[in-house]
PyMOL Python script that loads the backbone (N, CA, C, O; Angstrom):
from pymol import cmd

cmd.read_pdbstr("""\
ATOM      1  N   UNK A   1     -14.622 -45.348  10.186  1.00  0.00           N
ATOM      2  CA  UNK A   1     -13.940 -44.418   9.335  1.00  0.00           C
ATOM      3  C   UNK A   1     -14.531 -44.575   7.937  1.00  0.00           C
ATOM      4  O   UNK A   1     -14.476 -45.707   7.456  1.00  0.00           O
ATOM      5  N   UNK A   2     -15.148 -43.501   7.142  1.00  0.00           N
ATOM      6  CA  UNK A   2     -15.507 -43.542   6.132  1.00  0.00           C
ATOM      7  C   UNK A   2     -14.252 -43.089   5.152  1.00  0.00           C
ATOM      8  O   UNK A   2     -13.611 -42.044   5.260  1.00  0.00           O
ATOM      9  N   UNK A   3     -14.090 -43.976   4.315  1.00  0.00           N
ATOM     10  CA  UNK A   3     -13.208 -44.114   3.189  1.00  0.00           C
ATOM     11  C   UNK A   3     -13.608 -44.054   1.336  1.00  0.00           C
ATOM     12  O   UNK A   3     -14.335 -44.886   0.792  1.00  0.00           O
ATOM     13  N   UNK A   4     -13.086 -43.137   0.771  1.00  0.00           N
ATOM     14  CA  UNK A   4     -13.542 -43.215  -0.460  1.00  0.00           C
ATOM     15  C   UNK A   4     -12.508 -43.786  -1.836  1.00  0.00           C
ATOM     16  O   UNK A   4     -11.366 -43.647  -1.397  1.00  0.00           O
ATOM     17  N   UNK A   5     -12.445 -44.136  -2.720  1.00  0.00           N
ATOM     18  CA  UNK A   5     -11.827 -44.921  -3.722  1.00  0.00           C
ATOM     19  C   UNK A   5     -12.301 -44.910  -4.936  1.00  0.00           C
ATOM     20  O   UNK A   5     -13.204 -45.695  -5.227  1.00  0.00           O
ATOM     21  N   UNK A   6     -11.742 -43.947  -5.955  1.00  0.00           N
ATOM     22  CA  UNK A   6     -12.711 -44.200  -6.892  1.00  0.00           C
ATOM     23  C   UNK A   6     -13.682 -44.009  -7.350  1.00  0.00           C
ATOM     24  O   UNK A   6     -14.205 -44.302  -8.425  1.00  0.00           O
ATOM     25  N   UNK A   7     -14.030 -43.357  -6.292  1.00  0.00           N
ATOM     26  CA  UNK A   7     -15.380 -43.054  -6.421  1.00  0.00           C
ATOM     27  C   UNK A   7     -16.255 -44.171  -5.731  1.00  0.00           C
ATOM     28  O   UNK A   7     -17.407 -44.261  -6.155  1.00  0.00           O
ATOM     29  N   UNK A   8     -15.856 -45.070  -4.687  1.00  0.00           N
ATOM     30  CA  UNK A   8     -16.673 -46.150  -4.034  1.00  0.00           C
ATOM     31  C   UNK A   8     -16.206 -45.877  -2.605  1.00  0.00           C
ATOM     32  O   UNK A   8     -15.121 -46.156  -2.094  1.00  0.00           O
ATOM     33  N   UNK A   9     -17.198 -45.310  -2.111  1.00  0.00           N
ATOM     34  CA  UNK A   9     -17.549 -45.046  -0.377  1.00  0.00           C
ATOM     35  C   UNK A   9     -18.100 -46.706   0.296  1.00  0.00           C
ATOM     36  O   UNK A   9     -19.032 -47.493   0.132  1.00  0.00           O
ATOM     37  N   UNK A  10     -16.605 -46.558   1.277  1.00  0.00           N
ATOM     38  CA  UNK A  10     -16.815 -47.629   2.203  1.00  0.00           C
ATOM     39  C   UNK A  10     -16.927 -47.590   3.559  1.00  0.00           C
ATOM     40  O   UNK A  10     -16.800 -46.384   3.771  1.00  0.00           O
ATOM     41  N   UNK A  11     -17.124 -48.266   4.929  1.00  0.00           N
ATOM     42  CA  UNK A  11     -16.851 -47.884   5.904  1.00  0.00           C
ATOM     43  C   UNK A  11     -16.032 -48.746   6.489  1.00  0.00           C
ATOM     44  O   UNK A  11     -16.313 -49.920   6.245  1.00  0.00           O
ATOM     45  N   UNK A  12     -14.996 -48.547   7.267  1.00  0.00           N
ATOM     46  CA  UNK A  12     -14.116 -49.376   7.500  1.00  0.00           C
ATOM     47  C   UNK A  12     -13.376 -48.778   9.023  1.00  0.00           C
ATOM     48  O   UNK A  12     -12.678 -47.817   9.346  1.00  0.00           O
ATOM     49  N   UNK A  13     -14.045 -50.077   9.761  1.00  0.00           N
ATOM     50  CA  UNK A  13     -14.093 -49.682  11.536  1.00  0.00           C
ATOM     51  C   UNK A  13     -12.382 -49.770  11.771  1.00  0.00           C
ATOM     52  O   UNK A  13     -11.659 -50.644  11.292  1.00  0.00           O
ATOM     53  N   UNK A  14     -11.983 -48.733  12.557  1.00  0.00           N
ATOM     54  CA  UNK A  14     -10.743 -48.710  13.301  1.00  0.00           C
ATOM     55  C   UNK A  14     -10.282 -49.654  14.143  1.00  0.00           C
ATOM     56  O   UNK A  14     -10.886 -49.753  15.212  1.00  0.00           O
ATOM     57  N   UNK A  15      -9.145 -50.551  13.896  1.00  0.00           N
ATOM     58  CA  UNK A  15      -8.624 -51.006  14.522  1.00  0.00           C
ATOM     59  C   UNK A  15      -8.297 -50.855  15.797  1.00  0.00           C
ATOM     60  O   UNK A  15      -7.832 -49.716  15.852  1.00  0.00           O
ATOM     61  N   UNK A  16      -8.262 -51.370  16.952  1.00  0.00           N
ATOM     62  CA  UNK A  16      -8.183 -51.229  18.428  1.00  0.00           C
ATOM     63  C   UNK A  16      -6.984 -52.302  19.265  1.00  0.00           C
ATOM     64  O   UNK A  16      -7.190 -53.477  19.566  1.00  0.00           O
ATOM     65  N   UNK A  17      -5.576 -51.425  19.548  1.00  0.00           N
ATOM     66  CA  UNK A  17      -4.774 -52.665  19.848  1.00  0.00           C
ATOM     67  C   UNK A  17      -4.377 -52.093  21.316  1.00  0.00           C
ATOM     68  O   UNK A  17      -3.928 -50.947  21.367  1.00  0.00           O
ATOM     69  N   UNK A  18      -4.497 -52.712  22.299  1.00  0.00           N
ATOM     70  CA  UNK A  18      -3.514 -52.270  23.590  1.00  0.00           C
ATOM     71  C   UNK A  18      -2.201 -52.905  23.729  1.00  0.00           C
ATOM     72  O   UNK A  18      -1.680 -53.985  23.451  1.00  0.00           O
ATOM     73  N   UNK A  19      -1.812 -51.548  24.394  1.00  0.00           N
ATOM     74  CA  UNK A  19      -0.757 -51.294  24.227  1.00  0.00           C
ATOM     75  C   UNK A  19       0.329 -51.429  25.569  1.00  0.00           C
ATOM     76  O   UNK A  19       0.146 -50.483  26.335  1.00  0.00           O
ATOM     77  N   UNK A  20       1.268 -52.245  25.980  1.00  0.00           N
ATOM     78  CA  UNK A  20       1.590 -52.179  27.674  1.00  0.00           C
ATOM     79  C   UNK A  20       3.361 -51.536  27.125  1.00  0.00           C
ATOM     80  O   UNK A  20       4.248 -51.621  26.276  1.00  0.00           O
ATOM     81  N   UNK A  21       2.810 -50.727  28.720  1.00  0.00           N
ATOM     82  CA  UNK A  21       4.152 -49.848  28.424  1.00  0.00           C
ATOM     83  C   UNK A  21       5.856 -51.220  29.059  1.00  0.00           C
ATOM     84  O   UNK A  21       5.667 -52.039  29.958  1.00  0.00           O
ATOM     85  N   UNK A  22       7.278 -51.090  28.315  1.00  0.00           N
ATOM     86  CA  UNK A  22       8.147 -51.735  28.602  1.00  0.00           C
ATOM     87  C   UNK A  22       8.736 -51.051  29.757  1.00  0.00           C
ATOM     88  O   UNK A  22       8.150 -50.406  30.627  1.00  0.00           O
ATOM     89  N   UNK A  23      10.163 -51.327  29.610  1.00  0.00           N
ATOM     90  CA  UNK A  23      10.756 -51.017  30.216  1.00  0.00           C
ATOM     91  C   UNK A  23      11.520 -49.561  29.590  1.00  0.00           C
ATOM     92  O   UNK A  23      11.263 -49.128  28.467  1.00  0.00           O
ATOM     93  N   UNK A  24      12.593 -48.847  30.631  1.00  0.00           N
ATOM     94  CA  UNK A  24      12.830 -47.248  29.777  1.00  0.00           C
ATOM     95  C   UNK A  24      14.020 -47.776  29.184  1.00  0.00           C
ATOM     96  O   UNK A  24      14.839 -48.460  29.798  1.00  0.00           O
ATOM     97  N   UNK A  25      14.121 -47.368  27.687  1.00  0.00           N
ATOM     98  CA  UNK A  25      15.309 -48.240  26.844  1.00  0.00           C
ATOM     99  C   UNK A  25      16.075 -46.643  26.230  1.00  0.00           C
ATOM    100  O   UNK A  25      16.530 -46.607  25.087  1.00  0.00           O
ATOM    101  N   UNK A  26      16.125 -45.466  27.106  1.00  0.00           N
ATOM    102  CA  UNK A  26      16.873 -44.784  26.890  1.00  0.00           C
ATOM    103  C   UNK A  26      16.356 -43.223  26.928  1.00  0.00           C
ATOM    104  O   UNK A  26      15.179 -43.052  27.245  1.00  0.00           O
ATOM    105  N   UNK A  27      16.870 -42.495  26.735  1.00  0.00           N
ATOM    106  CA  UNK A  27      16.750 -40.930  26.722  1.00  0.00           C
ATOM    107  C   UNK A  27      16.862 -40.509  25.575  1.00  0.00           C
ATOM    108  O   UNK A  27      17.801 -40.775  24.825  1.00  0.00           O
ATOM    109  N   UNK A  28      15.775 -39.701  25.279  1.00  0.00           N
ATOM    110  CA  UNK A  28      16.076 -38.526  23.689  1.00  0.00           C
ATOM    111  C   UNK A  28      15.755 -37.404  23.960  1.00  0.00           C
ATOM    112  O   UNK A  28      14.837 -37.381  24.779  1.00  0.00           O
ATOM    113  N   UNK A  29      16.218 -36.113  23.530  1.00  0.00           N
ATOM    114  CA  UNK A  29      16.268 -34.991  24.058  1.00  0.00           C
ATOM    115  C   UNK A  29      15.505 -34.453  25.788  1.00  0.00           C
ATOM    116  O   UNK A  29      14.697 -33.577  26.096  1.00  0.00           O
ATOM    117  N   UNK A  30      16.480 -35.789  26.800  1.00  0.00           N
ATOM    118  CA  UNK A  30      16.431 -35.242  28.280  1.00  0.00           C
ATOM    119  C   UNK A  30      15.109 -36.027  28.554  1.00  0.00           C
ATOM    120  O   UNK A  30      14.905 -36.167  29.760  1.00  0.00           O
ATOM    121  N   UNK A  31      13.891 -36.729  27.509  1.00  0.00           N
ATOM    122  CA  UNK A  31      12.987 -37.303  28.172  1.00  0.00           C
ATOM    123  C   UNK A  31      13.452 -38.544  27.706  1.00  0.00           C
ATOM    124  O   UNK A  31      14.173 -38.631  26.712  1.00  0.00           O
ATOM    125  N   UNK A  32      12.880 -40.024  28.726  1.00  0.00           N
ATOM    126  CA  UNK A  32      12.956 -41.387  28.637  1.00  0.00           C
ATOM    127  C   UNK A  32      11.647 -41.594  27.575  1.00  0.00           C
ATOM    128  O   UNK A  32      10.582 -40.984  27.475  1.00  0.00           O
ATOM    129  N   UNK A  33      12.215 -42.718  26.844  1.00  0.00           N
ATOM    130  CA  UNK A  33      11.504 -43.587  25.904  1.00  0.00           C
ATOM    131  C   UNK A  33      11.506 -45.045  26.417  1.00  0.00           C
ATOM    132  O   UNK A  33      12.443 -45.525  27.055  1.00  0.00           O
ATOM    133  N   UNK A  34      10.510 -45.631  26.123  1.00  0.00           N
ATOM    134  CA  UNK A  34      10.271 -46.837  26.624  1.00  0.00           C
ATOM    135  C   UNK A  34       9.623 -47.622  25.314  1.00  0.00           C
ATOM    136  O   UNK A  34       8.980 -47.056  24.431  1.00  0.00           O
ATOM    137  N   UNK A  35       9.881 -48.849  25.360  1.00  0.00           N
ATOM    138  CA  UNK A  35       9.165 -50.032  24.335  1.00  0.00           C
ATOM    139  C   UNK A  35       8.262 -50.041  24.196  1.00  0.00           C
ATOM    140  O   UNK A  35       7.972 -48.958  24.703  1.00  0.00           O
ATOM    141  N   UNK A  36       6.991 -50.615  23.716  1.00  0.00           N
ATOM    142  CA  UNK A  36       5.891 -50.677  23.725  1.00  0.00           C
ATOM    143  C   UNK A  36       5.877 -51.609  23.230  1.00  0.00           C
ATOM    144  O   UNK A  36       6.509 -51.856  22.202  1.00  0.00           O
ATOM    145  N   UNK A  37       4.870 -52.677  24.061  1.00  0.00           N
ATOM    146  CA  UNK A  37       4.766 -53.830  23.201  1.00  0.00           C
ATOM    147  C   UNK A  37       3.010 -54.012  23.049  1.00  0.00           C
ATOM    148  O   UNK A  37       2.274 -53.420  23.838  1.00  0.00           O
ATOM    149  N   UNK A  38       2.447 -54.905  21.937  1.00  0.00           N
ATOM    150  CA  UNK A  38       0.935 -55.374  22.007  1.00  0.00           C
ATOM    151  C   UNK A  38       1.135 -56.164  23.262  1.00  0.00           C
ATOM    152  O   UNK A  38       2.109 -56.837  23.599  1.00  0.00           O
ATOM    153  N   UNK A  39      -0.326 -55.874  24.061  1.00  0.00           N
ATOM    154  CA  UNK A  39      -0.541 -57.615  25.198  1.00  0.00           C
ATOM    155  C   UNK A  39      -0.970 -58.379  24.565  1.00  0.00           C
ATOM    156  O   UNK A  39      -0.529 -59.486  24.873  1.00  0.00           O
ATOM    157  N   UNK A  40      -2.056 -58.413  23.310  1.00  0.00           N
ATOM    158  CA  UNK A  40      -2.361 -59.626  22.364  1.00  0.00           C
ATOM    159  C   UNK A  40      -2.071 -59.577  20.874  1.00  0.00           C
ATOM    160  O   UNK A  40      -2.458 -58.679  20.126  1.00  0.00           O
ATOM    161  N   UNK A  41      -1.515 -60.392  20.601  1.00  0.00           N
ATOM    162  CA  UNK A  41      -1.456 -60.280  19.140  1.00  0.00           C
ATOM    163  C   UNK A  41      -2.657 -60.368  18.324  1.00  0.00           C
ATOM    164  O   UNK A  41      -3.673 -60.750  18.904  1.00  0.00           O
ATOM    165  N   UNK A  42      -2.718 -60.128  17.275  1.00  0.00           N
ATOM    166  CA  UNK A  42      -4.072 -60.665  16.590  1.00  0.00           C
ATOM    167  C   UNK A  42      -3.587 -61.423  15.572  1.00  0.00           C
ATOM    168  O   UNK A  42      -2.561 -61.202  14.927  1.00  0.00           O
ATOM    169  N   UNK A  43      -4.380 -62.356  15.439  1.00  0.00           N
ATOM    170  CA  UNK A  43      -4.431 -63.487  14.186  1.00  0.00           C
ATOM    171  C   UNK A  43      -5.163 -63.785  12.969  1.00  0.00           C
ATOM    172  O   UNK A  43      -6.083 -64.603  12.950  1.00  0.00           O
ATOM    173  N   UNK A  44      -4.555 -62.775  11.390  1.00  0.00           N
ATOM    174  CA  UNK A  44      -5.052 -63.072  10.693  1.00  0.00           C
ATOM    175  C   UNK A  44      -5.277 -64.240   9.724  1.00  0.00           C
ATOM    176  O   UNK A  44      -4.350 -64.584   8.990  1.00  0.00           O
ATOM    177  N   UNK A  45      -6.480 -64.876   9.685  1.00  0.00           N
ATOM    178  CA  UNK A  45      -6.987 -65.808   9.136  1.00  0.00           C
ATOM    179  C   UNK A  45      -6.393 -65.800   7.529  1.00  0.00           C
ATOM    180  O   UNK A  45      -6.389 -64.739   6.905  1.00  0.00           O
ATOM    181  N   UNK A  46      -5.889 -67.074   6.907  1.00  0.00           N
ATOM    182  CA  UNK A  46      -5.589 -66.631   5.237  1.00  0.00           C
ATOM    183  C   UNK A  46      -6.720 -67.655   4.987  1.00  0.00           C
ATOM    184  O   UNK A  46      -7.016 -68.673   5.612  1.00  0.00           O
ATOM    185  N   UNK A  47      -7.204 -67.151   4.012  1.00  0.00           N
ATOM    186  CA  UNK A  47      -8.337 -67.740   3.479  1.00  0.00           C
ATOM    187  C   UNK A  47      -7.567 -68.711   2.032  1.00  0.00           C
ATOM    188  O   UNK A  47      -8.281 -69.388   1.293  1.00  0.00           O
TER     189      UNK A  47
END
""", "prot")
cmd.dss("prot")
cmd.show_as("cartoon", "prot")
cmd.util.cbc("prot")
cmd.orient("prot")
């Protein structure tokens, strides 16, 4: 994804998380909704 700031063009790659579907935690207008959870978390490093 190209991003601009200021006037300073960067590129800055898209994040990629999967996604596993839960269980159905209810109905909203007549269709089921379900949880979604990450299968991995990610771990940011603090410097």
């Amino acid at each position: 994804m190209k991003l601009v700031y200021r006037g300073v063009t960067y590129e800055h790659p898209p994040t990629t998380l999967e996604i596993s579907q839960g269980k159905i935690a209810g109905k909203w207008r007549g269709q089921n909704w379900r949880y979604h959870c990450p299968k991995k978390l990610q771990q940011n490093k603090q410097k």
